[in-house]
Steps between C-alpha positions, in 0.01 A plus 500: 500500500376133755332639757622298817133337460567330151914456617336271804278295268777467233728329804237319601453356200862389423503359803261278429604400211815416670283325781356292166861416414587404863149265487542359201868389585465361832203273327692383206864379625331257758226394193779505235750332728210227588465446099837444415548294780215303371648456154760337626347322746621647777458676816735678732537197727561270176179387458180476270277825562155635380413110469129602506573828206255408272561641143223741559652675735837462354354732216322717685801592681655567178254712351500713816889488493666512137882517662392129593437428132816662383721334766341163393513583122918576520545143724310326203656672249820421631445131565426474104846672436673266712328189329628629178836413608434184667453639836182385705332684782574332836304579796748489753761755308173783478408711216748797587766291392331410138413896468859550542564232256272642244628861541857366445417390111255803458763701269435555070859486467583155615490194295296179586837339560630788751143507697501107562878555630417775713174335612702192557783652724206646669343178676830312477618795786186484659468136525856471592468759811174323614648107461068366361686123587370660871157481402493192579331175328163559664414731283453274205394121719130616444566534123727207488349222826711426757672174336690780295604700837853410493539537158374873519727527813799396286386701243508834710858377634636500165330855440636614808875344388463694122554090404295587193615215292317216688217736648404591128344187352340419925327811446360447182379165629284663797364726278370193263404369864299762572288524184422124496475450876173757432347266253569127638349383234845624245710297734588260217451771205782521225367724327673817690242752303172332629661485865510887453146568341372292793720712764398836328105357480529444919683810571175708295223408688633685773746758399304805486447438890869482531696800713559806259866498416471081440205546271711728293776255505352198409409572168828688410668216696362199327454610147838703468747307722330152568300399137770692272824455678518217750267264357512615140486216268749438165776618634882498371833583704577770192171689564510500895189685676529820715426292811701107514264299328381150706580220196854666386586496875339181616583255183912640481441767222604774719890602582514486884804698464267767388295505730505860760388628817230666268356186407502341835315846683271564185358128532482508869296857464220252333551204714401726788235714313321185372492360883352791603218466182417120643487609863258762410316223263481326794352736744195583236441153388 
C-alpha cells in the first residue's frame, strides 16, 4: 500500500514531468515557428528574419530540438515530390501548401499518370483561388533589369487573364532572361547548353548559403525541370517532355492548341522560383 509520503512524491513527480512538457512547448512553437518562417523567408510582418542566424546556431537549435528537424525534413521532402511532377517551390505560396501537395500523390495504389492529375488539379485550384498574376512584376525586375519591367507586367496580366497561349512562350523567354542576364558574358551564346552550365556554375558558389527550402529546390529545380525538361536538347514533337520544352515551343514544333492551364502555372512556378534563386545570388554575392 503508498503511504501518503511516496503518493505526494509520485504527484510531484508527474507534475513535473508535465511542467517539462509545458517548458519544452512554450520554447519550441516560437523557435519552430521562427525556423519555418526562415525557410521561407519570411516573418510574420512579411519580411526577412533571423538575418544574422548563422548556420551554427541554426544546428544547434536543431540538435537541442529534433521536432525542428522533422518539420524541416517533411517541407524538403515534399518540395522533391512536387519537382517530380514539374511543380517548383515558390516562396510566396509557403511550404504548407507543397506538404499538402506531396501528401496528395503519397498513395501505392495510384499510377504515375493519376498522381500528376491529382497533383495537377491541386495547384491549378490553388493558383486559381489565389490569382499569382497579383504578385505582381516586381518580383522578377531584379532577375530580369528593369528594361524587361513591362514585359514581366504583361506577363503577370496574361497569368492573371488564364491567356495561357501567348503568356507560354513570354515566360519561357524570362526564364532564358534570367539565366543569361546572370552571366553577361552568354548574352550572345547559341549554344543554349553552355548558357546553362554557366548559369548552374554562378548559382554554386553560393547556394549552400541560400534560405533552406530554396537550397532544396534548386537542385531538384534545375536538374529535373530546367536541364531535362525546359531546356532539354534533341527534342521531337512525338516524344514531348513532362514539362513544355523551350525549342519545340519557341521554333513552332509545339501545338498551341495543346497547350493548358497546367503548362502555363507549372512554368510560372519556375519563373518565380528561379527569381527568387538570383535575388538571393544577389544578396550573397
Amino acid at each position: 500500500m503508498i503511504s501518503p509520503g511516496q503518493e505526494a512524491v509520485s504527484r510531484f513527480h508527474i507534475n513535473q514531468i508535465e511542467l517539462n512538457k509545458d517548458i519544452h512547448k512554450s520554447l519550441i512553437a516560437p523557435v519552430n515557428e521562427s525556423l519555418r518562417l526562415k525557410a521561407i523567408g519570411m516573418s510574420r510582418n512579411n519580411s526577412p528574419v533571423f538575418a544574422d542566424l548563422i548556420s551554427e546556431l541554426k544546428k544547434s537549435l536543431i540538435l537541442k530540438f529534433p521536432e525542428i528537424e522533422e518539420d524541416i525534413t517533411v517541407g524538403e521532402e515534399a518540395i522533391l515530390q512536387c519537382n517530380r511532377f514539374g511543380w517548383s517551390f515558390v516562396r510566396d505560396f509557403h511550404i504548407e501548401t507543397y506538404i499538402e501537395a506531396a501528401e496528395i500523390v503519397d498513395r501505392q495504389d495510384l499510377s504515375y499518370k493519376e498522381k500528376q492529375i491529382n497533383m495537377n488539379d491541386f495547384f491549378v485550384k490553388y493558383l486559381d483561388e489565389g490569382d499569382p498574376g497579383s504578385l505582381g512584376a516586381e518580383v522578377l525586375v531584379d532577375g530580369l533589369g528593369e528594361e524587361w519591367e513591362y514585359l514581366a507586367e504583361h506577363v503577370m496580366d496574361l497569368v492573371s487573364k488564364k491567356e495561357y497561349q501567348p503568356a507560354i512562350p513570354l515566360i519561357m523567354i524570362l526564364i532564358e532572361r534570367m539565366m543569361v542576364n546572370l552571366d553577361r558574358a552568354h548574352l550572345q551564346e547559341k549554344i543554349q547548353k553552355k548558357v546553362i552550365n554557366s548559369f548552374e556554375k554562378q548559382i554554386t558558389k553560393q547556394k549552400k548559403e541560400f534560405q533552406l527550402y530554396t537550397l532544396k529546390n534548386f537542385d531538384a529545380m534545375f536538374e529535373k525541370t530546367i536541364r531535362n525538361n525546359i531546356f532539354k536538347s534533341d527534342t521531337r514533337p512525338h516524344r514531348p517532355t513532362r514539362i513544355l520544352n523551350r525549342h519545340l515551343v519557341v521554333h513552332g514544333k509545339s501545338n498551341p492548341s495543346t497547350w493548358t492551364d497546367v503548362d502555363m502555372y507549372q512554368l510560372l512556378t519556375v519563373l518565380l522560383s528561379l527569381a527568387e534563386v538570383i535575388r538571393e545570388h544577389k544578396k550573397l554575392t
